[in-house]
DOPABA-794570 format. One record per residue: residue in three letters; y, z, x of N, C-alpha, C in turn. Coordinates in steps of 0.05 Angstrom, whole numbers, padded with zeros to 5 digits, always signed. Example, Ala and Ser with C-alpha at 12.3 -4.5 7.8 and 13.67 -1.06 7.14 Angstrom:
% DOPABA-794570
ala-00114+00156+00264-00090+00156+00246-00066+00156+00264 ser-00045+00142+00257-00021+00143+00273+00001+00157+00258 
END
This chain:
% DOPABA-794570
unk+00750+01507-02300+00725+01501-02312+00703+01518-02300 unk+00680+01530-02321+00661+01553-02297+00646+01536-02296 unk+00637+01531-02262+00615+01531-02256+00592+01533-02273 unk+00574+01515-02278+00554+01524-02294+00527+01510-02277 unk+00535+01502-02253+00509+01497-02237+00504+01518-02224 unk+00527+01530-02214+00527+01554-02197+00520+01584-02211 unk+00517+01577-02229+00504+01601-02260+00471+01596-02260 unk+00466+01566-02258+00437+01557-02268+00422+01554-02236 unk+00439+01563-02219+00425+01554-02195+00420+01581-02180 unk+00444+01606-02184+00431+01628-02183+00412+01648-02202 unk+00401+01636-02224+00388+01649-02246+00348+01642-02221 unk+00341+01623-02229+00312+01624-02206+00319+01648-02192 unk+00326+01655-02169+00309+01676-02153+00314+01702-02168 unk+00337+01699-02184+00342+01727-02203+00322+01736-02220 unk+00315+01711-02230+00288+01718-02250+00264+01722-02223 unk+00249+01717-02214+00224+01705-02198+00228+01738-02178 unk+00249+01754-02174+00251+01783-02162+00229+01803-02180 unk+00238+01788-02205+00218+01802-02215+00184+01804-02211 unk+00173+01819-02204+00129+01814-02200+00122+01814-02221 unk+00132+01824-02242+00118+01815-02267+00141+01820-02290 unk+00129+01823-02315+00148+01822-02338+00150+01847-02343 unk+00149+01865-02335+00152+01895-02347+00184+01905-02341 unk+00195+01898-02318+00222+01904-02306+00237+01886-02325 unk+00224+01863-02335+00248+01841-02355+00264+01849-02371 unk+00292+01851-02368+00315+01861-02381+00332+01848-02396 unk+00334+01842-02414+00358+01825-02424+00385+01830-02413 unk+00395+01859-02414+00413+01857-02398+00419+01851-02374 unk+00395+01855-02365+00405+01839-02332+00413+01814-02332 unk+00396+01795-02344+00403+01770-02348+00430+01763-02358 unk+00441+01778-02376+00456+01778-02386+00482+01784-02365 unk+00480+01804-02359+00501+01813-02333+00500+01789-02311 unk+00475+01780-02299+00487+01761-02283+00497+01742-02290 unk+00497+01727-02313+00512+01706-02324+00541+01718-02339 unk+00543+01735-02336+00578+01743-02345+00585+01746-02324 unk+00584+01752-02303+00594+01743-02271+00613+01727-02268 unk+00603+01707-02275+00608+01680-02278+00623+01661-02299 unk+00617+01671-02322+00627+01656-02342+00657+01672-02347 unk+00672+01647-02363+00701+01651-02371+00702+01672-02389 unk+00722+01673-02392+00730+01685-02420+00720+01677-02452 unk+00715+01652-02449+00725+01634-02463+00689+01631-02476 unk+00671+01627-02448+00646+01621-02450+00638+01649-02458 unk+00652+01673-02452+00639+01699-02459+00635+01706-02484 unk+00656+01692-02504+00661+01695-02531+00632+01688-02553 unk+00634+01656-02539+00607+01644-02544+00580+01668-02546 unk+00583+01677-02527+00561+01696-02516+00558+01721-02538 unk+00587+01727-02541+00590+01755-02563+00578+01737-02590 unk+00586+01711-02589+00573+01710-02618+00550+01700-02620 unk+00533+01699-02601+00506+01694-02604+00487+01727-02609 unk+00507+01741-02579+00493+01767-02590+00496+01780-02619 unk+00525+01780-02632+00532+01789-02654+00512+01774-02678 unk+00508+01752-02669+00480+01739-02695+00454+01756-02687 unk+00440+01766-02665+00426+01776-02663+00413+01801-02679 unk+00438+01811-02687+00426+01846-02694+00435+01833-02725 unk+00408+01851-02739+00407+01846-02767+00428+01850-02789 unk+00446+01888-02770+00456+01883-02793+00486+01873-02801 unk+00490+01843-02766+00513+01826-02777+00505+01803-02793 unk+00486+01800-02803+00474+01776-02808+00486+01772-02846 unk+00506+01752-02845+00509+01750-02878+00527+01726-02872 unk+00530+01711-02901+00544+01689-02905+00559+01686-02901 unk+00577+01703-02887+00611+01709-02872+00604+01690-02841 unk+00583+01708-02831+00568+01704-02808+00564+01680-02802 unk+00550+01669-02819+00543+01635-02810+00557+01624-02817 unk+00581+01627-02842+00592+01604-02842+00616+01607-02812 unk+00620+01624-02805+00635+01634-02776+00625+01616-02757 unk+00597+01619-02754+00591+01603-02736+00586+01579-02734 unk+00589+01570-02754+00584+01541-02768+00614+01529-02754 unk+00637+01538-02761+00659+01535-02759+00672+01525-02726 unk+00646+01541-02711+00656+01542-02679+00649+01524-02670 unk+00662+01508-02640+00663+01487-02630+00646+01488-02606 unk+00616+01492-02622+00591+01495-02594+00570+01486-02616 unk+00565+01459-02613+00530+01454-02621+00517+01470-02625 unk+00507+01489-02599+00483+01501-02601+00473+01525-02618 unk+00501+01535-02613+00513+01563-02629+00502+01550-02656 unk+00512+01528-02670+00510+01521-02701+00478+01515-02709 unk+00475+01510-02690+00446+01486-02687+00432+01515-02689 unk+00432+01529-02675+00414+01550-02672+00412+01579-02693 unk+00433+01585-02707+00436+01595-02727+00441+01574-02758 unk+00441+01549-02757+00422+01538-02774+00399+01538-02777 unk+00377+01537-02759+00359+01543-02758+00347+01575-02765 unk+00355+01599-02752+00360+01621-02761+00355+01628-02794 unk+00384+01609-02801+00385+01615-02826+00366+01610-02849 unk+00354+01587-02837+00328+01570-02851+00304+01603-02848 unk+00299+01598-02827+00281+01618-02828+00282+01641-02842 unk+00305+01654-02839+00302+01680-02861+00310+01672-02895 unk+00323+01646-02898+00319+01641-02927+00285+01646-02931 unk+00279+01626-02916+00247+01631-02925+00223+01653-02923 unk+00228+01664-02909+00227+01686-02909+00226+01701-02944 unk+00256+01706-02940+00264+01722-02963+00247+01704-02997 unk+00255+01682-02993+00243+01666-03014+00206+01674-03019 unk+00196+01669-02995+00170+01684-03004+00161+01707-03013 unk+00179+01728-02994+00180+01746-03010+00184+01755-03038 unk+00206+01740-03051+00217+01747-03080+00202+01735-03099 unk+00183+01712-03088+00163+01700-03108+00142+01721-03102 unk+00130+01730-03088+00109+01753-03093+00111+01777-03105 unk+00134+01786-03107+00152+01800-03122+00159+01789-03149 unk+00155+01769-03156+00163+01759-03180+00186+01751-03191 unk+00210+01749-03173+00235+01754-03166+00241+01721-03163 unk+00268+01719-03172+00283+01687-03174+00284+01687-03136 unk+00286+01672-03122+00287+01668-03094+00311+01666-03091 unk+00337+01658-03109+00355+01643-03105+00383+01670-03100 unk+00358+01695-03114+00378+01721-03114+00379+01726-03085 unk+00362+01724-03065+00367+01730-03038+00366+01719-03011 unk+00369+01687-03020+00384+01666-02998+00405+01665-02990 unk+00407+01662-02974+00443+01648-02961+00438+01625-02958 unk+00462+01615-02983+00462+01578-02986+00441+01577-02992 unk+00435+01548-02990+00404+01525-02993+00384+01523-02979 unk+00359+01522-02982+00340+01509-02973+00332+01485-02975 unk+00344+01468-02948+00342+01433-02952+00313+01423-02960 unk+00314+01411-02972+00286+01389-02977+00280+01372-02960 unk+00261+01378-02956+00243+01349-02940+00258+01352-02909 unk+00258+01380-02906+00264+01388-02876+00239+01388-02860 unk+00228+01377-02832+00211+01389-02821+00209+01404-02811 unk+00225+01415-02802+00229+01448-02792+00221+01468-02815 unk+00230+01462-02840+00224+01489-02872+00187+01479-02875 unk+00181+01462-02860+00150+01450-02867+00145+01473-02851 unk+00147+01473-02823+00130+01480-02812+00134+01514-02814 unk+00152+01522-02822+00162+01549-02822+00145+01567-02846 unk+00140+01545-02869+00131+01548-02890+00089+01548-02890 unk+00094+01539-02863+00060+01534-02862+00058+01559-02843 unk+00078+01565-02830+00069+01596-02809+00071+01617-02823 unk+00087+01614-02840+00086+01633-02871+00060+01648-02885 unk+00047+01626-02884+00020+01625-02905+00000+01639-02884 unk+00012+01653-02861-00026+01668-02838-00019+01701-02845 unk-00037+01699-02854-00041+01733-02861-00036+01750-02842 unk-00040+01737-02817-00043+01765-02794-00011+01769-02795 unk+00007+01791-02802+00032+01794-02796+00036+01791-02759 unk+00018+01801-02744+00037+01802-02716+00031+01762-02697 unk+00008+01752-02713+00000+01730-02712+00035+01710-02721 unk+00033+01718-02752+00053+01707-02763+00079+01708-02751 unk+00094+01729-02734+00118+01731-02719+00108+01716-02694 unk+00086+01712-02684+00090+01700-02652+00098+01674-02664 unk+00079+01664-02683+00093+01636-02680+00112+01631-02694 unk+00123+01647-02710+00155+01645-02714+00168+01639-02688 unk+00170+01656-02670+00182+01651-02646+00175+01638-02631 unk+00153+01631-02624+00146+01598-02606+00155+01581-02624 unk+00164+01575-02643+00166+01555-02664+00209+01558-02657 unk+00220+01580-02657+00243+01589-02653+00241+01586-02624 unk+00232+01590-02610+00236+01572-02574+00232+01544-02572 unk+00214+01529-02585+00222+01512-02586+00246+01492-02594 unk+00258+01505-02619+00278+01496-02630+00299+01501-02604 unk+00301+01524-02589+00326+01522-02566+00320+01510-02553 unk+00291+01502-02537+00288+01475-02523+00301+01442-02528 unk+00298+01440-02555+00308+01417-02565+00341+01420-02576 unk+00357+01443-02574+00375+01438-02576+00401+01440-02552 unk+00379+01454-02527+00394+01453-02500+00383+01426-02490 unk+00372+01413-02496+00358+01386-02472+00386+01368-02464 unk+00371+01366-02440+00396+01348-02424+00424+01363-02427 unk+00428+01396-02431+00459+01410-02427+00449+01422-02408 unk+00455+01405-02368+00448+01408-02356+00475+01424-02341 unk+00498+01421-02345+00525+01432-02340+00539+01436-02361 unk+00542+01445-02382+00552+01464-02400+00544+01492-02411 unk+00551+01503-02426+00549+01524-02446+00530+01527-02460 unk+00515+01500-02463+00494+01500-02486+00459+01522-02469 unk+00465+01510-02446+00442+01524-02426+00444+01550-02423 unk+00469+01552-02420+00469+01585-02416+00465+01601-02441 unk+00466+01585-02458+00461+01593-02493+00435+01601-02492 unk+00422+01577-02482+00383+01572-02489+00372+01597-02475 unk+00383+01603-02445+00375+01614-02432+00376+01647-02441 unk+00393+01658-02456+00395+01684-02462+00378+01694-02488 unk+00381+01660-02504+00368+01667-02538+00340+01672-02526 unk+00322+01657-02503+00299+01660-02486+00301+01694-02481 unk+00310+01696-02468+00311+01721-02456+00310+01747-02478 unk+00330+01745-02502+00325+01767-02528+00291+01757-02533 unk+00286+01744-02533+00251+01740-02544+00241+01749-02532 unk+00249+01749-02505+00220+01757-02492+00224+01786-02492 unk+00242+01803-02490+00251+01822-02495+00243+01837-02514 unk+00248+01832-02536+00235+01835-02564+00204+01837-02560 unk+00190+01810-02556+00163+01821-02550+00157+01835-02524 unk+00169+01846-02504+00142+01862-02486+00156+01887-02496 unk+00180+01891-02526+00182+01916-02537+00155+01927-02554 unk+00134+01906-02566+00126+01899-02586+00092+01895-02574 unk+00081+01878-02555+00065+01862-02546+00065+01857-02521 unk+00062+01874-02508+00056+01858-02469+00048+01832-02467 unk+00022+01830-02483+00006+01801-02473+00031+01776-02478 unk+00044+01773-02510+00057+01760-02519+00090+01760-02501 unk+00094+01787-02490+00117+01784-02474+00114+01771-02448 unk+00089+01772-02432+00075+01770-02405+00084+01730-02415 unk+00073+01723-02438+00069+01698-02436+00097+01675-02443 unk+00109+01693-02450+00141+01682-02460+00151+01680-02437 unk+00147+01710-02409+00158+01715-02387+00157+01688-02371 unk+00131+01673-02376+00121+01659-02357+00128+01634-02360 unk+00141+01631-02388+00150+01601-02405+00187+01604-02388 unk+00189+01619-02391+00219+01632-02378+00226+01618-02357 unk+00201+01637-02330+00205+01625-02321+00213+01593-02304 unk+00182+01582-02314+00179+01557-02310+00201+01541-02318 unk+00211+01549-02343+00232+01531-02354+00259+01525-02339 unk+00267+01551-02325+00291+01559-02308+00279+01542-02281 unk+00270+01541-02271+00249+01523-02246+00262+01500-02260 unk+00239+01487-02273+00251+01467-02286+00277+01450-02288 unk+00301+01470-02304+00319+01465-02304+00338+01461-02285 unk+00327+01482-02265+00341+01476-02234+00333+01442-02226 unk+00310+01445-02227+00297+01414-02213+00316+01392-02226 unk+00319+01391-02259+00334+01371-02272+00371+01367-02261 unk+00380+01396-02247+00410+01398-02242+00401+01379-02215 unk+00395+01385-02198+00379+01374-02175+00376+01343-02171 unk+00370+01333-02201+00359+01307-02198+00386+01290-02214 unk+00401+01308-02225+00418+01299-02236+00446+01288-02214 unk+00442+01309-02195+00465+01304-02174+00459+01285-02154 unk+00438+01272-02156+00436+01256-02136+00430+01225-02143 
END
């Protein structure tokens, strides 16, 4: 069984080496938690990264991961998927275009998550409109790692964290600087909860 305290308990000073967010690497993070993890947990990992890049992203794709025997993985590319239906859906109505030509699957009704996705939709500022896509998409991994204080699900949260913040100080210093700092704290955090859990 891997260790997954001994994963979440060397990640703090790994991150915190860093003086600021400019050195922040995904791969590093990445590398130190394959150290560690199985084979088995690594797989997981390939298919979180493999959802990442755009152009694996199709209905083969999710229903793949739909299929796999990890919550977070499903949980979190359900979510995913919501988002770029809608996405695409706004698009093809401004375009004039049926919506239904460039979804994967459905868009559930009376979801609160498609509410609120659909109200970050509607801000004109495009680079406005992506931050809170993704504070809105960090939060969703907050609530789908809570309390996976010794499994797979954490080390999930912790990397999908890490492509964001990545992404923005590609994009936005300020917005990367401030993700860096959510990062951190959270990994603190999470240590404190392994901590409080063992005793």
């Amino acid at each position: 069984m891997t260790n997954y305290y001994y994963i979440i308990a060397g990640l703090p000073n790994m991150v915190l080496d860093f003086k600021d967010n400019s050195s922040f690497s995904y791969r590093d993070v990445h590398d130190r938690i394959a150290e560690n993890c199985s084979a088995k947990d690594m797989r997981l990992i390939e298919w979180l990264e493999f959802g990442m890049k755009q152009e694996n992203l199709s209905s083969h794709t999710y229903r793949a991961i739909g299929k796999l025997k990890n919550n977070f993985l499903k949980g979190y590319y359900d979510f995913d998927r919501l988002v770029r239906n809608l996405y695409a859906a706004r698009n093809a109505e401004i375009l004039g275009k049926d919506p239904r030509e460039f979804i994967i699957g459905c868009i559930p009704e009376n979801c609160e998550d498609a509410a609120k996705i659909r109200n970050i939709l509607s801000e004109t500022d495009i680079l406005e409109r992506e931050k809170k896509i993704d504070r809105l998409r960090w939060d969703k991994i907050n609530e789908l790692a809570v309390f996976h204080y010794f499994d797979m699900d954490i080390i999930l949260s912790l990397l999908a964290k890490a492509a964001i913040i990545e992404r923005w100080n590609k994009m936005d210093k300020a917005t990367g600087s401030e993700m860096f700092r959510k990062f951190v704290d959270e990994v603190r955090d999470t240590f404190k909860g392994i901590n409080n859990e063992n005793q």
